[in-house]
Backbone as XML, in Angstrom:
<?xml version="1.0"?>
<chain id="A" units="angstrom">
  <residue number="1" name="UNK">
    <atom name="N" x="-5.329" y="-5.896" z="3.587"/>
    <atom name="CA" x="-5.491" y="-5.307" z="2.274"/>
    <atom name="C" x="-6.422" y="-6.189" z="1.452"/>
  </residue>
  <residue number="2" name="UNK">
    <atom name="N" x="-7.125" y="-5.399" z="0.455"/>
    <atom name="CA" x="-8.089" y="-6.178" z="0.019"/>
    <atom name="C" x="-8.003" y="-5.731" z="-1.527"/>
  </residue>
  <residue number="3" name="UNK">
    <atom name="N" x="-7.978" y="-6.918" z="-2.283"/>
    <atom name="CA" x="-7.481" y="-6.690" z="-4.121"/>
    <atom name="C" x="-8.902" y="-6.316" z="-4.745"/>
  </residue>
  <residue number="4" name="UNK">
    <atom name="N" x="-8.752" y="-5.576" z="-5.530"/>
    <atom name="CA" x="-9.354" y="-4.246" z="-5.899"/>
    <atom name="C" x="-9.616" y="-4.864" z="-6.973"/>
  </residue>
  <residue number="5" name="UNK">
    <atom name="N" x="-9.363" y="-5.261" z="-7.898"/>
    <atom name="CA" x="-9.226" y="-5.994" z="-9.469"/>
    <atom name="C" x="-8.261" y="-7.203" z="-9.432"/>
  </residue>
  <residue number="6" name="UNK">
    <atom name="N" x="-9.178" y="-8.465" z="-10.116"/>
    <atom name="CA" x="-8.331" y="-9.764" z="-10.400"/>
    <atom name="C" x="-7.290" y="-9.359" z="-10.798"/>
  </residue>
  <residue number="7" name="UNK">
    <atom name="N" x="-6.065" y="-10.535" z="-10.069"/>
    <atom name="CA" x="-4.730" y="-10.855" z="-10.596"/>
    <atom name="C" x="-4.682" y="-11.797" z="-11.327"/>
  </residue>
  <residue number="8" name="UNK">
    <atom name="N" x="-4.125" y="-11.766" z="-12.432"/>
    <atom name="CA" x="-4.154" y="-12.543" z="-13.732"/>
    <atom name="C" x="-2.899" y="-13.111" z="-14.275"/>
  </residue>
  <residue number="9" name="UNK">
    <atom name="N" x="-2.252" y="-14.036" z="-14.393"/>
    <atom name="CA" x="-0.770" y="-13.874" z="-14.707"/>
    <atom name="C" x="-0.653" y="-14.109" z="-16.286"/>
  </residue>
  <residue number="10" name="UNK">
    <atom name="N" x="0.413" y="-13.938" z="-16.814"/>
    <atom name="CA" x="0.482" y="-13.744" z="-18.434"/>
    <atom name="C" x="-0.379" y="-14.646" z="-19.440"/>
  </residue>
  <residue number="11" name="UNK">
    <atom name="N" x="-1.038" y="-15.776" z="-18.873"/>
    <atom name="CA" x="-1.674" y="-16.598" z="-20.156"/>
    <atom name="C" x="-3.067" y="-16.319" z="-19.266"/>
  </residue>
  <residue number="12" name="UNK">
    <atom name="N" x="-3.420" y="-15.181" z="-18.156"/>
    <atom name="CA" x="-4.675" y="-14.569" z="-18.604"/>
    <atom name="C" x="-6.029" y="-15.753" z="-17.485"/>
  </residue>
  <residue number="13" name="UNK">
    <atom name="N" x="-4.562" y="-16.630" z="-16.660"/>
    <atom name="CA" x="-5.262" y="-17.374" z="-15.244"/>
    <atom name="C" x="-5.017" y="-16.434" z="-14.242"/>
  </residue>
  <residue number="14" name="UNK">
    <atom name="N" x="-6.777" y="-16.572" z="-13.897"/>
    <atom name="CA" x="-7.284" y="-15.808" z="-12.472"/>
    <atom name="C" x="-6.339" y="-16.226" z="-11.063"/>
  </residue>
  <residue number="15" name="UNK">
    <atom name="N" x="-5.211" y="-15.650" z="-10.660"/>
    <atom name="CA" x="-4.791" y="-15.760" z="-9.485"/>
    <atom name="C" x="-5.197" y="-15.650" z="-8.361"/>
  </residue>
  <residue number="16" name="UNK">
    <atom name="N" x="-5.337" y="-14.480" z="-7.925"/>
    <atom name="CA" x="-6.488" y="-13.932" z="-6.919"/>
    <atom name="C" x="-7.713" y="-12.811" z="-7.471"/>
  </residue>
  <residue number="17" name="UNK">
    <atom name="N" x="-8.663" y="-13.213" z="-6.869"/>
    <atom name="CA" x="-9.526" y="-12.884" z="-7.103"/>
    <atom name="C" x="-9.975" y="-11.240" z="-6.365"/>
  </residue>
  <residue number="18" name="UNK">
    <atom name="N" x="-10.698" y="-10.033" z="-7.119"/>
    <atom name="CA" x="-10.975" y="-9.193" z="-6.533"/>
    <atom name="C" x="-11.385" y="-9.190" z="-5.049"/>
  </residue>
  <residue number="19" name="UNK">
    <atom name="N" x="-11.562" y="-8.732" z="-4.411"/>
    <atom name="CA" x="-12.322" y="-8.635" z="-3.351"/>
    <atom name="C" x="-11.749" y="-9.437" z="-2.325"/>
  </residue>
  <residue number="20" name="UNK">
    <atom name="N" x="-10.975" y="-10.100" z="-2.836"/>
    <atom name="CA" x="-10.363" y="-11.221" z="-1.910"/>
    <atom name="C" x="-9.138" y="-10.179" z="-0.712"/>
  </residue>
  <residue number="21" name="UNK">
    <atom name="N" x="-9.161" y="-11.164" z="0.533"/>
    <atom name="CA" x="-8.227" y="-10.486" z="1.552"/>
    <atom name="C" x="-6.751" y="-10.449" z="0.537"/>
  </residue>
  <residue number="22" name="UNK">
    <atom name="N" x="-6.065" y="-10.215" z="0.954"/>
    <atom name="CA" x="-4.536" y="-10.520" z="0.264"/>
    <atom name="C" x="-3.245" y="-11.084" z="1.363"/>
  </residue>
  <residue number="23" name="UNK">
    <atom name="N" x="-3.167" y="-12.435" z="1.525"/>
    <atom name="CA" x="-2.633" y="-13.038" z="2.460"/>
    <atom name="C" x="-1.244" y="-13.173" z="2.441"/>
  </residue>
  <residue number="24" name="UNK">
    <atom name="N" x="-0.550" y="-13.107" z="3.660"/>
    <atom name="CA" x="1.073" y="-13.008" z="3.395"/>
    <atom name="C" x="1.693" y="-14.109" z="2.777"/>
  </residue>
  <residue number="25" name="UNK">
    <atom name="N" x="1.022" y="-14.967" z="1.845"/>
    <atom name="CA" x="1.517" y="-16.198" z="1.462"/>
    <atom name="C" x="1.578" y="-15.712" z="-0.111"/>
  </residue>
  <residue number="26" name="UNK">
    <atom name="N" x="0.426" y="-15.014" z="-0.494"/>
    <atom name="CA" x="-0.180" y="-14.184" z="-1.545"/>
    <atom name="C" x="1.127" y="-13.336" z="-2.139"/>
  </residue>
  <residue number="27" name="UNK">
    <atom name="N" x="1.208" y="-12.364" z="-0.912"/>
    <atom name="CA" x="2.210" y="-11.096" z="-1.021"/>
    <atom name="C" x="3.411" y="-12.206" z="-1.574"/>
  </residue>
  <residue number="28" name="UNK">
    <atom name="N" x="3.954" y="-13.247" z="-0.959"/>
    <atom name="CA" x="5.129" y="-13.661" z="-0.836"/>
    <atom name="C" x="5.414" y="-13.577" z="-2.774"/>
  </residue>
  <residue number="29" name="UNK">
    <atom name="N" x="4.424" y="-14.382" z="-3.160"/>
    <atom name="CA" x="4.033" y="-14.832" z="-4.474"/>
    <atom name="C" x="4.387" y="-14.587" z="-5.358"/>
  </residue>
  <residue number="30" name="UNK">
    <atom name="N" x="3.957" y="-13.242" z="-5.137"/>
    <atom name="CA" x="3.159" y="-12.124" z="-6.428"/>
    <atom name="C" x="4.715" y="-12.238" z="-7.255"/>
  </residue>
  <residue number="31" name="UNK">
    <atom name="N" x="5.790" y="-11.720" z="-6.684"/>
    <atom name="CA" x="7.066" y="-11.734" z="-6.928"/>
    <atom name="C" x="7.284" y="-13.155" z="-7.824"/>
  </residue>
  <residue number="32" name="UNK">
    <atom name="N" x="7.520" y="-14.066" z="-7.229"/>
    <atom name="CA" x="7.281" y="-15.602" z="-8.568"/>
    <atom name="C" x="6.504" y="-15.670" z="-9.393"/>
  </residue>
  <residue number="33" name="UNK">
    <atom name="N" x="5.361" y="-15.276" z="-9.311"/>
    <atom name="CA" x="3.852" y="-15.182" z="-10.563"/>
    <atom name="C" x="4.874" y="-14.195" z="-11.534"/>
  </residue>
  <residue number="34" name="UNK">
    <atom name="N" x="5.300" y="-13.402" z="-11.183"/>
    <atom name="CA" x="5.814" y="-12.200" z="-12.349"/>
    <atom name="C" x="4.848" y="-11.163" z="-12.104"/>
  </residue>
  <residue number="35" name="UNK">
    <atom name="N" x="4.173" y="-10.679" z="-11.151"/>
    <atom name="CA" x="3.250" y="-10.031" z="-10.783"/>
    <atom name="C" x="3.673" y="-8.634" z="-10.623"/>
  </residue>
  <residue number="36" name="UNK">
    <atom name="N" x="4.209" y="-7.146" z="-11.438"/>
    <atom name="CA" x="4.578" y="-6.355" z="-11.233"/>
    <atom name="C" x="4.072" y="-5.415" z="-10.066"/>
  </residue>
  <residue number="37" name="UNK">
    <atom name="N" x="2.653" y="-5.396" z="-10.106"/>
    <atom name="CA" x="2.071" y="-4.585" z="-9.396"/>
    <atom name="C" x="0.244" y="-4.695" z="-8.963"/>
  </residue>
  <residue number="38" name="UNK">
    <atom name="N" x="-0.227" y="-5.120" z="-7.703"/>
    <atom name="CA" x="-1.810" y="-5.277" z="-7.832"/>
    <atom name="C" x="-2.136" y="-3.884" z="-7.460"/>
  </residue>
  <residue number="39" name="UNK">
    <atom name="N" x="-3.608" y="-3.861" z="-7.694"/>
    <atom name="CA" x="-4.352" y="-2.703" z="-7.353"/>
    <atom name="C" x="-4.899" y="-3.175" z="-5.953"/>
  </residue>
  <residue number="40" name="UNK">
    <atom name="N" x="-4.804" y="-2.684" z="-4.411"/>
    <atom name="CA" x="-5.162" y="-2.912" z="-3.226"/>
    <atom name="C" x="-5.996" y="-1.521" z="-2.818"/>
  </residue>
  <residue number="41" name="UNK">
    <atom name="N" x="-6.473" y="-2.437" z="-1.287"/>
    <atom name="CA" x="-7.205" y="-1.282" z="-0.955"/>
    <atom name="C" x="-6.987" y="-1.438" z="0.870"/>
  </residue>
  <residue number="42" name="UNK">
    <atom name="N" x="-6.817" y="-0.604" z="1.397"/>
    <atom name="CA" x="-6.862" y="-0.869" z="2.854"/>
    <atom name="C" x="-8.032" y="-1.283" z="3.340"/>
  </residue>
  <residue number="43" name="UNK">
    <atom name="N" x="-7.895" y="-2.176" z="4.911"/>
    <atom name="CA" x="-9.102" y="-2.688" z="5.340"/>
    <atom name="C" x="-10.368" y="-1.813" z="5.219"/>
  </residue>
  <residue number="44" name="UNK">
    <atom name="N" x="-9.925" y="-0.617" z="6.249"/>
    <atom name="CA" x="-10.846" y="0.515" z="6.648"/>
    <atom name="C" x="-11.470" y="1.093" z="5.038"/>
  </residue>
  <residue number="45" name="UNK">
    <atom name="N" x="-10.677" y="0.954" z="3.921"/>
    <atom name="CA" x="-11.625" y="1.540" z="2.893"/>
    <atom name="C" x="-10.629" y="2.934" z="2.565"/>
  </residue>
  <residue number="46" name="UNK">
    <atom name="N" x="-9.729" y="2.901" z="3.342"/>
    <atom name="CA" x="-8.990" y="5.303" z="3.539"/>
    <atom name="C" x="-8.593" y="5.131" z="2.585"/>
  </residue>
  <residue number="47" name="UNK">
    <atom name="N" x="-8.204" y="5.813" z="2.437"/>
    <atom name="CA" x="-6.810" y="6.222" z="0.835"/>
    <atom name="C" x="-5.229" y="6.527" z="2.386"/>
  </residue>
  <residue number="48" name="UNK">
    <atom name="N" x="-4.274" y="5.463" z="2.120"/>
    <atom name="CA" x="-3.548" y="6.007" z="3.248"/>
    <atom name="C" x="-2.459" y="7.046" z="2.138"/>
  </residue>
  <residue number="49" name="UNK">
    <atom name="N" x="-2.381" y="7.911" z="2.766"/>
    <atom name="CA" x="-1.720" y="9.274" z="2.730"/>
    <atom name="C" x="-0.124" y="9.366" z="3.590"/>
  </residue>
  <residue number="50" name="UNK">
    <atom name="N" x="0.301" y="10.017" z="2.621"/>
    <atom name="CA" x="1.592" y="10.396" z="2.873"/>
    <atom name="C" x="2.095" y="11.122" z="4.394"/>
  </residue>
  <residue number="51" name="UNK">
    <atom name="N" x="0.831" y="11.741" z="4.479"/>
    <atom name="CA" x="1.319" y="12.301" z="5.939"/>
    <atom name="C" x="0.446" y="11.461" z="6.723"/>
  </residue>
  <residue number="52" name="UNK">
    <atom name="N" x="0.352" y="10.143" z="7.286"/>
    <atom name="CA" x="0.272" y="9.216" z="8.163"/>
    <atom name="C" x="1.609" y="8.869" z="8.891"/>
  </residue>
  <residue number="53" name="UNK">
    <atom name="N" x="2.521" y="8.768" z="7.983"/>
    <atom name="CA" x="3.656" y="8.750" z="8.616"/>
    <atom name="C" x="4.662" y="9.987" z="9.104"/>
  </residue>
  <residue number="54" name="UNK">
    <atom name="N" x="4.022" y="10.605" z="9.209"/>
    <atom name="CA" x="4.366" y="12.178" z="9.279"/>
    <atom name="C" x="4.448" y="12.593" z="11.188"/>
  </residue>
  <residue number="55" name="UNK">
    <atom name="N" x="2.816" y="11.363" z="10.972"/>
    <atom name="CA" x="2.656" y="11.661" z="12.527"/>
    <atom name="C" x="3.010" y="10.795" z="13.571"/>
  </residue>
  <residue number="56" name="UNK">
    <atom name="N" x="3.570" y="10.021" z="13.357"/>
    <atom name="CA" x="4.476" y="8.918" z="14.134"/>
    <atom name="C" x="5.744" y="9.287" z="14.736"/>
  </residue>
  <residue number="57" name="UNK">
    <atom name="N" x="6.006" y="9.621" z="16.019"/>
    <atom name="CA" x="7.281" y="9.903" z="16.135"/>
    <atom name="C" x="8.258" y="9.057" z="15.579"/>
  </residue>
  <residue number="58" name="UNK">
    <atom name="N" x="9.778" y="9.683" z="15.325"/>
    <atom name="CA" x="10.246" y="9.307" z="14.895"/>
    <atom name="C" x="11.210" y="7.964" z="14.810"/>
  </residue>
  <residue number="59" name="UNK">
    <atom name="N" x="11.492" y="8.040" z="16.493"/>
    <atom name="CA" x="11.830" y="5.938" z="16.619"/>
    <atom name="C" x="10.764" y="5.032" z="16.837"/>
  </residue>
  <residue number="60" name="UNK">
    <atom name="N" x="9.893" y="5.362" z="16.646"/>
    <atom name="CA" x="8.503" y="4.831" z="16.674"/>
    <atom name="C" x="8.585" y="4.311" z="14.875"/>
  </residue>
  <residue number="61" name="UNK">
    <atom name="N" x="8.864" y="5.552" z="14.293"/>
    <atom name="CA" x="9.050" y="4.425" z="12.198"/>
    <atom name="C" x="9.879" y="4.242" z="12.704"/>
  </residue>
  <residue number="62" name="UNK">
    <atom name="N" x="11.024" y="4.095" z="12.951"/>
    <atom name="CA" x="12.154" y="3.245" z="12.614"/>
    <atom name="C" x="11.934" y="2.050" z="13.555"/>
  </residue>
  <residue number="63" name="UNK">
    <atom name="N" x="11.329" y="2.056" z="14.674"/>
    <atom name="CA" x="11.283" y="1.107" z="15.290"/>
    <atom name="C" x="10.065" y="-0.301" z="14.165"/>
  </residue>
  <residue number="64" name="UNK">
    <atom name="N" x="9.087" y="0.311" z="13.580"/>
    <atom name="CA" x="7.904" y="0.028" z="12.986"/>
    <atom name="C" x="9.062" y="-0.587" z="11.581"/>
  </residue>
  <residue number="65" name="UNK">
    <atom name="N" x="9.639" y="-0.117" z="10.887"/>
    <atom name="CA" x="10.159" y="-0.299" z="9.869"/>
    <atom name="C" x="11.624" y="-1.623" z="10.087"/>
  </residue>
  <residue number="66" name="UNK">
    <atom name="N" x="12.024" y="-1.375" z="10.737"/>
    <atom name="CA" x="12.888" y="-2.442" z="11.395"/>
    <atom name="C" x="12.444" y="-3.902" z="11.432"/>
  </residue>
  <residue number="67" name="UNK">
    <atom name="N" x="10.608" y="-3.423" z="12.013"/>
    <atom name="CA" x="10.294" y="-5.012" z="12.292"/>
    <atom name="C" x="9.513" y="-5.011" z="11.380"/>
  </residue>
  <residue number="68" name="UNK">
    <atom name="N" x="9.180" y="-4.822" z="10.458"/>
    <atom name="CA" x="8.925" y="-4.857" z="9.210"/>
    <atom name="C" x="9.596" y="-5.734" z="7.891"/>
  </residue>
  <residue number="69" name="UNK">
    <atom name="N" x="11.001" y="-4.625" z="8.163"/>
    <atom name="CA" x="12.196" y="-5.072" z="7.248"/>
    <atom name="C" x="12.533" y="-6.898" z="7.441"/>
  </residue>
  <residue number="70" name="UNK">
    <atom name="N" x="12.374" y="-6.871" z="8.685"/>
    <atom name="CA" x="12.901" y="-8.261" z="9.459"/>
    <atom name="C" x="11.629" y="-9.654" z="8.653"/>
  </residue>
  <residue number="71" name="UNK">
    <atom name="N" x="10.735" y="-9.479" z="8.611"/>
    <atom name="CA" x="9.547" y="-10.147" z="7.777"/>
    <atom name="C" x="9.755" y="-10.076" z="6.646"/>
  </residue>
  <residue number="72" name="UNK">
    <atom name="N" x="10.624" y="-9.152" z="5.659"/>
    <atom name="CA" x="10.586" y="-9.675" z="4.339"/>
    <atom name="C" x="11.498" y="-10.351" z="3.384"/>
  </residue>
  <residue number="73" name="UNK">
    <atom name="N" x="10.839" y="-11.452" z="2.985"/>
    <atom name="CA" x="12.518" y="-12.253" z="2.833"/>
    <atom name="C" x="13.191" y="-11.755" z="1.770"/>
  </residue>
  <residue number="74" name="UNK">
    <atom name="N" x="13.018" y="-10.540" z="1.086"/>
    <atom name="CA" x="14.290" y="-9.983" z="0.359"/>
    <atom name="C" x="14.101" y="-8.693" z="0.366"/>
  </residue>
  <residue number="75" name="UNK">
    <atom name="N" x="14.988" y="-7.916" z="0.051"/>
    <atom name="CA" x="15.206" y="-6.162" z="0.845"/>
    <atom name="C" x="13.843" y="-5.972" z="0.320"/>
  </residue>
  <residue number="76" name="UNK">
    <atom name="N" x="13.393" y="-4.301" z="0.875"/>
    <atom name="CA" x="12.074" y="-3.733" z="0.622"/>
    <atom name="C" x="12.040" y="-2.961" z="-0.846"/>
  </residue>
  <residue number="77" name="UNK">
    <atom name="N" x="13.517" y="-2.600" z="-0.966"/>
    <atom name="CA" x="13.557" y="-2.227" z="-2.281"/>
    <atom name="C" x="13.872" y="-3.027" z="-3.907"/>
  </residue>
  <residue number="78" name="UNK">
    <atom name="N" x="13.369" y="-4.702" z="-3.132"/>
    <atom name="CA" x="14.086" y="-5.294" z="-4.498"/>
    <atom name="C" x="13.778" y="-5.373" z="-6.121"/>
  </residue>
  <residue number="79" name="UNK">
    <atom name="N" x="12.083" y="-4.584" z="-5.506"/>
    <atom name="CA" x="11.150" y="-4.411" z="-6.908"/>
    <atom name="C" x="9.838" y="-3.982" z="-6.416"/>
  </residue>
  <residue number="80" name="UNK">
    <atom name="N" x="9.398" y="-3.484" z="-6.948"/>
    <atom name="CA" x="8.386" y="-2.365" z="-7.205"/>
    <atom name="C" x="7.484" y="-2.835" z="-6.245"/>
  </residue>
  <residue number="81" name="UNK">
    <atom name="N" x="6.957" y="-4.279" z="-6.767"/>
    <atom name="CA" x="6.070" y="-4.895" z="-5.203"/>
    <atom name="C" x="6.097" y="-4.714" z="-4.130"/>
  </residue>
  <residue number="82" name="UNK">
    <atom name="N" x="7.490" y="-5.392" z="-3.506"/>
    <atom name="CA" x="7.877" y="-5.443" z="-2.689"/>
    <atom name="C" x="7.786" y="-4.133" z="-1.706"/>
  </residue>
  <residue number="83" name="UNK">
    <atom name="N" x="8.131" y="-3.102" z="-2.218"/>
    <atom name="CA" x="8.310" y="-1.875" z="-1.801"/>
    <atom name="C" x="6.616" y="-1.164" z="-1.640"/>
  </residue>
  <residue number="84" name="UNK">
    <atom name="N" x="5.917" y="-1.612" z="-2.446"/>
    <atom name="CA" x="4.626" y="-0.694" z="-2.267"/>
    <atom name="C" x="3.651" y="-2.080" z="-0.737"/>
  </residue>
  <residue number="85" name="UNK">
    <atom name="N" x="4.152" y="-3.123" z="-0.724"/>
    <atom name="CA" x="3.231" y="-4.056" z="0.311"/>
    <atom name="C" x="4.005" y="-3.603" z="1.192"/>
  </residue>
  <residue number="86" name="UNK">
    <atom name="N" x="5.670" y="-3.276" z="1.184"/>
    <atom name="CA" x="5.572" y="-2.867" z="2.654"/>
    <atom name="C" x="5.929" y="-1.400" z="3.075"/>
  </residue>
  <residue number="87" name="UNK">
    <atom name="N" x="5.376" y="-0.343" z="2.115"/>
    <atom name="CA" x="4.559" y="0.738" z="2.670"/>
    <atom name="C" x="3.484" y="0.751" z="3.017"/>
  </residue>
  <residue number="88" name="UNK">
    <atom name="N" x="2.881" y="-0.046" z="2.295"/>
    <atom name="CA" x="1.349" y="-0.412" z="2.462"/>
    <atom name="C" x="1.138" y="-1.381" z="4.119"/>
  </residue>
  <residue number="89" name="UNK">
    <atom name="N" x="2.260" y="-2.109" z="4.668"/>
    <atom name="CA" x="2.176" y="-2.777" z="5.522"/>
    <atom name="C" x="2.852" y="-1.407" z="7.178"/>
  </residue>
  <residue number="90" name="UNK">
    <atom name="N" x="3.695" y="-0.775" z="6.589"/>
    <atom name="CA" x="4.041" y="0.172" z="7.294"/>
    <atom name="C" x="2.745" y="1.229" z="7.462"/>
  </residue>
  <residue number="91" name="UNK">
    <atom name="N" x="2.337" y="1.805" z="6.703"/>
    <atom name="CA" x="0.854" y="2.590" z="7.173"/>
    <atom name="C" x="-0.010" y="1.905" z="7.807"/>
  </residue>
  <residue number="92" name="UNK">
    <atom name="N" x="-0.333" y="0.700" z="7.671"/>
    <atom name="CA" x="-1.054" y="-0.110" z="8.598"/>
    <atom name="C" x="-0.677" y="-0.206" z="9.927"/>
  </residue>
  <residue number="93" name="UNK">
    <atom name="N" x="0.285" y="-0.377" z="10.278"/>
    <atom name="CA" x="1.053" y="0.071" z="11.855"/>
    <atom name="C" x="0.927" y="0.928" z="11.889"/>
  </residue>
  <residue number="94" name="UNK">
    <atom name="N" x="1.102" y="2.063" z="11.232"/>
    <atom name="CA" x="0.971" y="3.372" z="12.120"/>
    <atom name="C" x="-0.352" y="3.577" z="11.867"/>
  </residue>
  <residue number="95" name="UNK">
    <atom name="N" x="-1.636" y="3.300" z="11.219"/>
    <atom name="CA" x="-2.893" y="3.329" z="11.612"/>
    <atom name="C" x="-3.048" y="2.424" z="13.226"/>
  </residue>
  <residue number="96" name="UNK">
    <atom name="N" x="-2.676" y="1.397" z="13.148"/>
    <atom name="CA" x="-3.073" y="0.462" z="14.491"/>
    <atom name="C" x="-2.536" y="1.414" z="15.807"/>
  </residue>
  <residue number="97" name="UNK">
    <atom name="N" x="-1.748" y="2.369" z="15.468"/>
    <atom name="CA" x="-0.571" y="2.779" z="15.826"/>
    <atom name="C" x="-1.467" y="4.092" z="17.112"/>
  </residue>
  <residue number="98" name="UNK">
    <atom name="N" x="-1.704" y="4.846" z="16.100"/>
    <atom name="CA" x="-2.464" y="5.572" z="16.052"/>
    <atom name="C" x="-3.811" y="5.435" z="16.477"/>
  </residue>
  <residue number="99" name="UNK">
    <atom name="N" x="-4.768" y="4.565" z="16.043"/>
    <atom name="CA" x="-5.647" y="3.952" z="16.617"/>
    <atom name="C" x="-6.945" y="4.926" z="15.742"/>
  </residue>
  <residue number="100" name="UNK">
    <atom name="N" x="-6.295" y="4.864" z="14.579"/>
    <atom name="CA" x="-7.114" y="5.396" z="13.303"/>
    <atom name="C" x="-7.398" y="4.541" z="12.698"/>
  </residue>
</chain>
């Protein structure tokens, strides 16, 4: 994933920078910065879409989401972040997945 617009935290210091990759050390972060939400972009440039996961059989996500879940050190739903990097990390498997 690649940040779309600087991250800035409340007194208005450049965190990460646009254009920059967004590294799982980054993701870990954002959550301590107070970082509600960045603007990302997938590698390929797509807009990933709702029906990507549509086309994945079905223990194939759960299998994908499992090892997913297992990488994040607090549930996927614990805040807004959290939950959109790892949909955002789940469409990425099923792109690799897929071989889209």
């Amino acid at each position: 994933m690649v940040v779309t617009a600087d991250v800035k935290n409340a007194d208005d210091m450049l965190l990460i920078p646009s254009g920059c990759a967004l590294t799982e050390k980054q993701i870990g972060m954002l959550s301590t910065w107070g970082i509600p939400e960045i603007q990302v972009q997938s590698e390929g440039g797509d807009d990933v879409g709702g029906d990507l996961l549509e086309k994945l059989p079905p223990e194939t996500l759960q299998r994908f989401s499992e090892e997913l879940q297992a990488k994040f050190w607090t549930p996927k739903d614990a805040n807004p972040v959290q939950s959109a990097i790892f949909d955002l990390a789940l469409r990425r498997k099923a792109r690799q997945f897929l071989g889209s």
